[in-house]
NUROTOR-831563 format. One record per residue (C-alpha): residue in one letter; residue number from 0; z, x, y. Coordinates in steps of 0.05 Angstrom, whole numbers, plus 32768, in hexadecimal, padded with zeros to 4 digits. Each point is the difference from the previous one (the first is absolute). Layout:
# NUROTOR-831563
  res    n     w     u     v
    A  NUM     Z     X     Y
...
# end
This chain:
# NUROTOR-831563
  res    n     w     u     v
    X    0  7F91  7F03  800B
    X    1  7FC8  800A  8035
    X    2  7FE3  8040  8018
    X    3  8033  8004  803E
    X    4  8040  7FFD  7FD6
    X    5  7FE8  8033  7FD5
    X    6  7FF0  8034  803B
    X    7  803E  7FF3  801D
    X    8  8027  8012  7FBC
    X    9  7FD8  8036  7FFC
    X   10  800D  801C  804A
    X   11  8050  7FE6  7FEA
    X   12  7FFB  802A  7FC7
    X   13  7FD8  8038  802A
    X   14  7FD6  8001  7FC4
    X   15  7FB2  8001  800D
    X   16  7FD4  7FDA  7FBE
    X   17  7FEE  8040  7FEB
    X   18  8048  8019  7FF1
    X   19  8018  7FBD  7FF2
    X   20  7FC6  8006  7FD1
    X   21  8014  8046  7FE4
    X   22  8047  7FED  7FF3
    X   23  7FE9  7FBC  7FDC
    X   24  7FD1  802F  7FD0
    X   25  7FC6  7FD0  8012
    X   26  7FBB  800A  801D
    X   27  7FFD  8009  8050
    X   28  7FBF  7FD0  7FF8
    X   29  8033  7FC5  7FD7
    X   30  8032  7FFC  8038
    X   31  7FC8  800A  803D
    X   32  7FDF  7FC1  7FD8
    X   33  8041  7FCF  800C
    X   34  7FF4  7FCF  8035
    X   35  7FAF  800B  8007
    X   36  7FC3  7FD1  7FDF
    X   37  8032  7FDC  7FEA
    X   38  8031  8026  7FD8
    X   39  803A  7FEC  7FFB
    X   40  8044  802E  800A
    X   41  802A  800A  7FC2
    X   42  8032  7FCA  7FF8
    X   43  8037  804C  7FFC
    X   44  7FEF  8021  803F
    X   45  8020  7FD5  8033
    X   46  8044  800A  7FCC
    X   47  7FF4  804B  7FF9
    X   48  7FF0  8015  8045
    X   49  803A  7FDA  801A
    X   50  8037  8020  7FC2
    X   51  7FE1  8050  8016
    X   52  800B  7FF1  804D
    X   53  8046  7FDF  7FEF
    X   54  8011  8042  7FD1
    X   55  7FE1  8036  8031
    X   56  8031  7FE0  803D
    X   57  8037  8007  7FCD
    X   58  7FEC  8044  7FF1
    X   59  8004  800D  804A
    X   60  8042  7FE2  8005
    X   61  8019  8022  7FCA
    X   62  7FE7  804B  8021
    X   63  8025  7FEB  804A
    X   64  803E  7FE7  7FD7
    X   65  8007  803E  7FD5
    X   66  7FEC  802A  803E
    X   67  8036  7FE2  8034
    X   68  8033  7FE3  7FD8
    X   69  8003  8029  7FB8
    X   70  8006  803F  8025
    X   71  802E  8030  7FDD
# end
């Protein structure tokens, strides 16, 4: 993964690195590391970005669903 795809999972996600950080439990510093001198992105975050984008649009779709269709 290069530094592009990983913005634009973030900005998918509409996650900055700092809470992407924060909800990973990790450093601020680790993750603002990926992708400079060097360093390598973990082989995971391409994987787990994409699953938490997939499961907030379900999320979503689950709210309208319930809100439109499930009404009582």
């Amino acid at each position: 993964m290069d530094k592009d795809l990983f913005k634009d999972l973030l900005k998918q996600a509409k996650l900055s690195k700092k809470e992407f950080a924060n909800i990973l439990e990790i450093p601020y510093a680790t993750a603002n590391s990926w992708g400079n001198n060097g360093r390598d992105y973990p082989y995971w975050v391409k994987s787990w970005l994409t699953l938490y984008i997939e499961n907030k649009d379900c999320k979503e779709l689950k709210e309208i669903i319930k809100e439109n269709v499930c009404k009582e």
